[in-house]
N, C-alpha and C positions, 0 to 999 in steps of 0.2 A: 534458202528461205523460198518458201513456195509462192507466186505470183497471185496474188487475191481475186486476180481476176478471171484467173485461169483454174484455179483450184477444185470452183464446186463443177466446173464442165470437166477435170478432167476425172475428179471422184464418178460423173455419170457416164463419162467412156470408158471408165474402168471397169463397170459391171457390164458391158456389152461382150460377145461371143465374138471368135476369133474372124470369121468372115464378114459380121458388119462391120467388123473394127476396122478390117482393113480393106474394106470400101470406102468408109469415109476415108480416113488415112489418104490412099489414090484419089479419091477427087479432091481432095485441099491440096495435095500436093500438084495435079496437074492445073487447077486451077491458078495456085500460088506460080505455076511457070508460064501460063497464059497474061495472068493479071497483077504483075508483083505486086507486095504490098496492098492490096484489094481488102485484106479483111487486117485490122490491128493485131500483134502478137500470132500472127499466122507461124512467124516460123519458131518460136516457143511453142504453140500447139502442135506442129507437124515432131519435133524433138520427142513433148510429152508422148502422143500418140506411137511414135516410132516406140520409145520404151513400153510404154503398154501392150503393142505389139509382140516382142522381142520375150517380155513376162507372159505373154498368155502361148505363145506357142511352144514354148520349155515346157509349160504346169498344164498341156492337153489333158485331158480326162482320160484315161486310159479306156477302150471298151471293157466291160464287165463279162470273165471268162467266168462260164459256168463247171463246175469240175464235176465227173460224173459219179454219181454212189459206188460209194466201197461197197464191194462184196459181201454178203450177209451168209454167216456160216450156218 
């Protein structure tokens, strides 16, 4: 069961792109090693995050190959 609190922030880091994702990601986690416990449910957010992670760099966008015109006889 999903965390209510954690939920609609992680539904909005879910639609973010692979390199802000894992900027934030790195700073709560080095934050969280500077300041433990500093923010509530940090290390359920660095988990969620991590997953999010993990799903977005598998489902990359592949670039788009252009393939060249067949031959016209």
């Amino acid at each position: 069961m999903a965390n209510p609190l954690l939920a609609p922030l992680m539904g909005f880091l879910g639609r973010l792109s692979y390199p802000r994702l894992f900027l934030i990601t790195a700073g709560l986690f080095a934050l969280d090693l500077v300041i433990p416990d500093f923010i509530p449910f940090i290390d359920e957010l660095l988990l969620g995050l991590g997953t999010l992670l993990l799903a977005n760099w598998k489902n990359r966008k592949q670039p788009a190959t252009i393939e060249p015109p067949a031959p016209q006889r």
